[in-house]
C-alpha positions in Angstrom: 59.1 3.5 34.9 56.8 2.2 37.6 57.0 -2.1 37.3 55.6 -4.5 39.9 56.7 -8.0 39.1 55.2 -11.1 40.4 56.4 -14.7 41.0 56.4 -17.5 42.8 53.2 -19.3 41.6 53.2 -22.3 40.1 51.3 -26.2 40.4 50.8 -27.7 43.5 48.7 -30.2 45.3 46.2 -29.8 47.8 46.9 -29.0 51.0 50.2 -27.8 49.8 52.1 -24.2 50.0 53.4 -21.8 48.1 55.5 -18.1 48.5 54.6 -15.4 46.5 56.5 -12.5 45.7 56.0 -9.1 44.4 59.3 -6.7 43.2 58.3 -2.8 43.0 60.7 -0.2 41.5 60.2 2.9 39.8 58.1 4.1 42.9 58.7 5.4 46.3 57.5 1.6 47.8 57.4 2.8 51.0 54.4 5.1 50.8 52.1 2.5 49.0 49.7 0.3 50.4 50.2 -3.3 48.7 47.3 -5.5 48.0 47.0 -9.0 46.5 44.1 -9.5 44.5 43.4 -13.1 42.5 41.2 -13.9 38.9 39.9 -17.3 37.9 38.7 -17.9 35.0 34.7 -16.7 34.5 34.9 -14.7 37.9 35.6 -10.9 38.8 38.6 -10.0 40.2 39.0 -10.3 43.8 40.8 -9.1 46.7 43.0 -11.3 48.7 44.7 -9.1 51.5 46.2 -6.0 51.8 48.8 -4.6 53.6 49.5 -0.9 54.8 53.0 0.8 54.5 53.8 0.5 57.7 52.3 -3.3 58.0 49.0 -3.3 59.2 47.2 -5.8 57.7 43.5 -7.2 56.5 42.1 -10.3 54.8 39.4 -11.4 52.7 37.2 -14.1 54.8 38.0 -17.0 52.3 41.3 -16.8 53.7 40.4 -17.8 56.9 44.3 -17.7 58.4 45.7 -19.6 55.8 47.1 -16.8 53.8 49.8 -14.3 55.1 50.4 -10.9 53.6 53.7 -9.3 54.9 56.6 -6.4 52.9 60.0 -6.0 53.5 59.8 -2.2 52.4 63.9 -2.3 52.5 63.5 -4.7 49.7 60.7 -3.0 48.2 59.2 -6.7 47.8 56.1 -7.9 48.9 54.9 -11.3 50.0 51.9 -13.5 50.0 52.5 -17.0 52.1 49.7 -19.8 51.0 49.2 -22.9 52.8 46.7 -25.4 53.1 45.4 -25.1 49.3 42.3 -25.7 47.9 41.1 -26.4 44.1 39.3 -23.0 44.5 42.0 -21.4 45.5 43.2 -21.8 41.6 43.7 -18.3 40.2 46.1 -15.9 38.7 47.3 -13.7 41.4 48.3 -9.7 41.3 50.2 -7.5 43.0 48.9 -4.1 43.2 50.1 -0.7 44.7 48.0 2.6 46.0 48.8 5.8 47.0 47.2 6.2 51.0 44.0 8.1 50.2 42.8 6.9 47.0 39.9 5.0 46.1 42.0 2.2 43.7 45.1 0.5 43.0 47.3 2.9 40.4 49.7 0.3 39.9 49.4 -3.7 38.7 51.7 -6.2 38.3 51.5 -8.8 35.5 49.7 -11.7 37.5 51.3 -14.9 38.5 49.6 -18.3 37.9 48.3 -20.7 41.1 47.0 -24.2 39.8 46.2 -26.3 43.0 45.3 -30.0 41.8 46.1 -33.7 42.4 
């Protein structure tokens, strides 16, 4: 059974941090590309960054180097480092996994909640 479990999200105030984390099992997490993608309420989903199995790496241009995407494939975990938050940057945030080749995530996590606000 293929599960991809987020966590780390949570309230915090602008300006402020926050580690997100993505567990895989049930797949071989090593020959997936990982992505983070992020839903607010009234908008489309969105892609954040993704990360290639062996680590390289691409951003959407909101992030503007304050968002890091990195894997430990040993640990078949997947990370998404946020500083210097914004309001906008409120969203529930996904992990998803794809085979090399295809045109879509097959696999998505359950979403993990960001609230940044003073």
């Amino acid at each position: 059974q293929v599960q991809l479990v987020e966590s780390g999200g949570g309230l915090v105030q602008p300006g402020g941090s926050l580690r997100l984390s993505c567990a895989a099992s049930g797949l071989l997490f090593g020959s997936y590309a990982m992505g983070w993608y992020r839903q607010a309420p009234g908008k489309e989903r969105e892609l954040v960054a993704v990360i290639s199995s062996v680590g390289s790496t691409h951003y959407a241009d909101f992030v503007k180097g304050r968002f890091t995407i990195s894997r430990d494939n040993a640990k078949n975990t997947m990370y998404l480092q946020l500083n210097s938050l914004k309001p906008e940057d409120t969203a529930a945030y996904y992990c998803a996994a794809q085979r090399v080749g295809v045109s879509r995530p097959d696999y998505w996590g359950q979403g993990t909640q960001v609230t940044v606000s003073s």
